[in-house]
C-alpha positions as CSV (number, residue, x, y, z in Angstrom):
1,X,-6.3,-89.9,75.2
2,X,-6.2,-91.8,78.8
3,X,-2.4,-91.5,79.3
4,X,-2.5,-87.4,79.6
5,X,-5.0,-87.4,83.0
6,X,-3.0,-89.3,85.4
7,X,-2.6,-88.1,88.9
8,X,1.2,-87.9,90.2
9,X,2.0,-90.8,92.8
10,X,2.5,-88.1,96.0
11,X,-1.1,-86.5,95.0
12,X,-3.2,-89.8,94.2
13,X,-2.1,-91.3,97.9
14,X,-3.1,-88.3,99.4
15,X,-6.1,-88.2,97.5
16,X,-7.3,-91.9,98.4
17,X,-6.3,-91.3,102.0
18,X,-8.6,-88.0,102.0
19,X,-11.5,-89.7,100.3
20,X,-11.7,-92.6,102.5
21,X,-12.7,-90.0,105.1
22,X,-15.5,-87.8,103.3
23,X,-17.3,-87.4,100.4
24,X,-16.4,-85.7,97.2
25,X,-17.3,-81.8,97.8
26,X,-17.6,-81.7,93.7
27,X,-19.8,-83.3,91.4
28,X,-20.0,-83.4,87.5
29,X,-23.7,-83.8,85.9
30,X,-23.6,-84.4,82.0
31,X,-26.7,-83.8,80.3
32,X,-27.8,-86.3,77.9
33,X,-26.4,-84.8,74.4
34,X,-29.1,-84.1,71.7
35,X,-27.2,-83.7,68.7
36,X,-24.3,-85.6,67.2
37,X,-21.4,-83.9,67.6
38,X,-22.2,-83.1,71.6
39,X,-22.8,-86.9,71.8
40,X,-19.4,-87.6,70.2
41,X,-17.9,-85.6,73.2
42,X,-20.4,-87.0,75.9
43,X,-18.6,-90.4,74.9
44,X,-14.8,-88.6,75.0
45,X,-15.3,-86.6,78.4
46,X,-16.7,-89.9,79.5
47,X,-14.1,-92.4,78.5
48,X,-11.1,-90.1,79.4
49,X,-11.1,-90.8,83.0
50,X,-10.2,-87.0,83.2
51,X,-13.6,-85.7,85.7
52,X,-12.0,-88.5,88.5
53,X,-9.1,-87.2,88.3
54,X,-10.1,-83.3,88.5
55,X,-11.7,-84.6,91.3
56,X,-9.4,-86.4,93.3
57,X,-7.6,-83.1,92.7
58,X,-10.1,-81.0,94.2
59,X,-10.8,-83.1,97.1
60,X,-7.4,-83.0,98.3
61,X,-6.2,-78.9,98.2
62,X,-9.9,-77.2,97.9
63,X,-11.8,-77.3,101.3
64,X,-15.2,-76.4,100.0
65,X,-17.7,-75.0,102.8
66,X,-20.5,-76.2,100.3
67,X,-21.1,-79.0,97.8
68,X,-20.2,-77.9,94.1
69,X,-21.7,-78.9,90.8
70,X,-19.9,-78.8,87.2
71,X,-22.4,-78.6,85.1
72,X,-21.7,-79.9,80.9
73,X,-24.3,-79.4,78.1
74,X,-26.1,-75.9,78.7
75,X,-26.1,-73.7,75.3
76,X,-23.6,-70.4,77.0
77,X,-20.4,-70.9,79.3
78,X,-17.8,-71.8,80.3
79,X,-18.9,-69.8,83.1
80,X,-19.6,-70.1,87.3
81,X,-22.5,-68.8,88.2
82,X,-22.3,-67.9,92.1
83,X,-26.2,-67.8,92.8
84,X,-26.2,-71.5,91.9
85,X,-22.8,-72.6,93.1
86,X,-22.4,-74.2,89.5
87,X,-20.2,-74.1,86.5
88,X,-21.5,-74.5,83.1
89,X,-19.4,-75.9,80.1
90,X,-21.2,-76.4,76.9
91,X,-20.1,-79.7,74.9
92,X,-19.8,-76.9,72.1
93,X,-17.1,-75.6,74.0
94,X,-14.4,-79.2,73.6
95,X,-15.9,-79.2,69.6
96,X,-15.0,-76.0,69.5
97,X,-11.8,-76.0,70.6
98,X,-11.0,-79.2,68.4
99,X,-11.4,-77.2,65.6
100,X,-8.9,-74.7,66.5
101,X,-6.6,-77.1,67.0
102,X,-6.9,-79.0,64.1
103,X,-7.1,-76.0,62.0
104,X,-3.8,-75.5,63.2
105,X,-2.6,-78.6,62.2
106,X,-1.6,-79.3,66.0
107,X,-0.5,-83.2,66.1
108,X,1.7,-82.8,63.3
109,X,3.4,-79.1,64.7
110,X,3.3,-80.4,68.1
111,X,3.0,-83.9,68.6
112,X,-0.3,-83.9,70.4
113,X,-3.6,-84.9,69.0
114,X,-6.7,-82.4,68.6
115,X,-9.2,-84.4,71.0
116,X,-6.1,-84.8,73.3
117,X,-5.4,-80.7,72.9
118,X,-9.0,-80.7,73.5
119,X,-9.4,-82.1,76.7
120,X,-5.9,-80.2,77.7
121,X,-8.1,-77.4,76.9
122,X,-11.4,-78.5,79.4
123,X,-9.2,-79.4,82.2
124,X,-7.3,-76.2,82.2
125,X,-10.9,-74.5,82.0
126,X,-12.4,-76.5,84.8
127,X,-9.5,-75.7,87.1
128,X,-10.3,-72.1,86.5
129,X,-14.0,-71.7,87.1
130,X,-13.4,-74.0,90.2
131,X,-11.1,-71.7,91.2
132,X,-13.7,-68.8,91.0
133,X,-16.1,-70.7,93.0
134,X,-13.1,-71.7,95.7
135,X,-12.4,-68.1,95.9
136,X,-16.1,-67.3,96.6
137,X,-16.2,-70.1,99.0
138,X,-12.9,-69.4,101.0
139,X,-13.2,-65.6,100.7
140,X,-10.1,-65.6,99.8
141,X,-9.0,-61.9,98.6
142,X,-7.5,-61.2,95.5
143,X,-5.2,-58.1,94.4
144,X,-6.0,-57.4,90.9
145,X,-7.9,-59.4,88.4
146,X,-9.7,-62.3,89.6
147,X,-9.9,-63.7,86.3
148,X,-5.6,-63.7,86.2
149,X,-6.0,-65.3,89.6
150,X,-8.0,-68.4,88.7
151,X,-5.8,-69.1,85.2
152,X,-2.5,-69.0,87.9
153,X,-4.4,-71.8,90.1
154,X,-5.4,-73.8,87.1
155,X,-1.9,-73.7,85.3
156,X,-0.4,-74.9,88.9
157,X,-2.9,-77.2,90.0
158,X,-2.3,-78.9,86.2
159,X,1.9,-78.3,86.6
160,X,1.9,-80.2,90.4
161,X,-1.0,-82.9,89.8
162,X,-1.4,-83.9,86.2
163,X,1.6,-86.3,84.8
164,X,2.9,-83.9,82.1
165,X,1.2,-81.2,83.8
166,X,3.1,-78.9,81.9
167,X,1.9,-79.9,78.5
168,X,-1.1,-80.1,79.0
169,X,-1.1,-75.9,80.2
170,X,1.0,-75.6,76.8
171,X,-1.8,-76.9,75.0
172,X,-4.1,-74.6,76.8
173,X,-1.7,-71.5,76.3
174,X,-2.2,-72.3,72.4
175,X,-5.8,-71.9,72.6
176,X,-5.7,-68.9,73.9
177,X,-3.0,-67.6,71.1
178,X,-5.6,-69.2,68.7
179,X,-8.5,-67.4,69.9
180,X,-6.2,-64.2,69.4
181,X,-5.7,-64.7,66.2
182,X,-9.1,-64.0,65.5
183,X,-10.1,-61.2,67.7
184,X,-10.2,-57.7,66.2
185,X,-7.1,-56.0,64.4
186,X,-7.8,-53.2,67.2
187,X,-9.6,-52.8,70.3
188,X,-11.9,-50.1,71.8
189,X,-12.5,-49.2,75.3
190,X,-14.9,-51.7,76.3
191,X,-12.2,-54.3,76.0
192,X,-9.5,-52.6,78.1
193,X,-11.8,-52.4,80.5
194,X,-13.0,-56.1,80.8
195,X,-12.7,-58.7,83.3
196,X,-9.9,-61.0,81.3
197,X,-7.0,-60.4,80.4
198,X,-6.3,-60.1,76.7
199,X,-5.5,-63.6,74.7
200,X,-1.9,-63.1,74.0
201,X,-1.5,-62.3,77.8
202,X,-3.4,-65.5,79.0
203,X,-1.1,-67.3,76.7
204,X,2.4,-66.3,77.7
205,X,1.7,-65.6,81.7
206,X,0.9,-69.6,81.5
207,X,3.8,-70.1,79.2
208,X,5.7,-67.9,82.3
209,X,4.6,-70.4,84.7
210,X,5.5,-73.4,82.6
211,X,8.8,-71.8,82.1
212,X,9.2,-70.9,86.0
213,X,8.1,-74.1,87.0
214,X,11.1,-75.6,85.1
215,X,13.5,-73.8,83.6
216,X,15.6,-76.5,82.3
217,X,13.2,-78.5,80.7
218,X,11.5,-75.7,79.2
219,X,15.2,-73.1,78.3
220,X,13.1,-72.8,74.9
221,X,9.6,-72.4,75.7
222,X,9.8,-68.4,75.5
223,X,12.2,-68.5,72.7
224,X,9.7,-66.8,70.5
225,X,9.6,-63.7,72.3
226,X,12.2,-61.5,70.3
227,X,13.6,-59.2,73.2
228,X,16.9,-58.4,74.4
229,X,15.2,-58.1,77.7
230,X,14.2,-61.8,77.6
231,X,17.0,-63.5,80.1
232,X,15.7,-60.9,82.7
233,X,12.1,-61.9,81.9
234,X,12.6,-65.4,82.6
235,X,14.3,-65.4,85.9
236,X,11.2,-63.5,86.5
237,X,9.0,-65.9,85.2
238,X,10.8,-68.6,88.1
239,X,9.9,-65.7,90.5
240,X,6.8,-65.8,88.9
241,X,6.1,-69.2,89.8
242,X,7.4,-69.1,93.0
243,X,5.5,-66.4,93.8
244,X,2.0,-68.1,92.5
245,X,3.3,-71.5,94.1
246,X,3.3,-70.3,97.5
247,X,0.9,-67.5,97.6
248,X,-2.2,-69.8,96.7
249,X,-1.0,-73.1,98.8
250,X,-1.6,-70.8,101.9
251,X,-5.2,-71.1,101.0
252,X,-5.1,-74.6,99.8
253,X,-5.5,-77.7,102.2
254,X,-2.2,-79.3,101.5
């Protein structure tokens, strides 16, 4: 489950050079787990080598004004909570999204294993609550929904850091399609009206990214989209990415 979290050459030298100058501006606490399965993932999220990564990440694009904590084993998140400049993940929350993966039989459809999925899963998550606290931070403003915003920065922070990047947002993508699957046969007004972005659109605006990111390795990623329109919708999706690629680096440090 090591090989999926390792930082690409350009962005680990940076990120050494950086760190030799200052301290981390992020910090992971993990609560001491209290039942089995949360101390089965205590020992995964531990092992993986993934929170040094995320944070040799943050420390070289996100110039934090003021210290950050990620916060694992409270009973409700993911979630940032602005008054305490914190995010909260729940162990429940990698269990959880195990499950989904291996109800869906994932390593033998896809080639990936559940706890790797998993953790695919967490470190798309973690990208996109820092990103709510970064745009908090920065003041950075933000034309339409925030929530859309922060899933962009973690889908590109994983595409240009993490070796196979792009996987691991795929992985991500699938939860949210799984998570569709069992949401309601129809909606009512309160959800059009809330903060996120439906499932199914989470799950194919990263899939556009992946795509735009690069469109030869990934000429089949969309395939499952039965449109005529869909050649016109992919060289959108490259805009797409372009368009995320450079719009965010303006408030990024490198």
């Amino acid at each position: 489950m090591l090989y999926r979290f390792i930082l690409k050459t350009l962005s680990l030298m940076t990120s050494i050079a950086s760190c030799s100058l200052y301290a981390s501006t992020v910090s992971f606490t993990l609560d001491t787990p209290t039942t089995v399965e949360d101390k089965s993932i205590h020992s995964v999220i531990s092992q993986s080598q993934l929170l040094d990564h995320i944070t040799e990440v943050i420390d070289t694009y996100f110039a934090f004004t003021s210290p950050l904590d990620v916060h694992f084993g409270e009973n409700d998140g993911p979630y940032f909570d602005p008054e305490e400049n914190a995010v909260y993940i729940p162990y429940a929350f990698v269990s959880d999204s195990k499950r989904y993966f291996e109800k869906n039989d994932y390593e033998s459809e896809y080639g990936v294993t559940e706890m790797n999925a998993a953790l695919d899963t967490l470190a798309h998550t973690i990208f996109h609550e820092v990103a709510h606290a970064y745009i908090m931070d920065q003041q950075i403003p933000i034309l339409g929904k925030e929530e859309d915003a922060a899933d962009n920065l973690a889908t590109l922070m994983l595409i240009e850091n993490i070796e196979d990047g792009d996987i691991v947002a795929i992985s991500a993508a699938d939860m949210f399609a799984f998570e569709s699957e069992d949401g309601p046969d129809y909606y009512d007004s309160l959800d059009y009206i809330g903060e996120h972005s439906f499932d199914l659109q989470r799950y194919f605006s990263t899939l556009c990214l992946v795509y735009g990111s690069d469109p030869e390795k990934h000429k089949h990623l969309l395939d499952e989209v039965d449109s005529e329109a869909l050649g016109e919708r992919k060289e959108l999706c490259e805009e797409y990415f372009q368009s995320v690629q450079s719009n965010w680096h303006v408030y990024l440090k490198n």
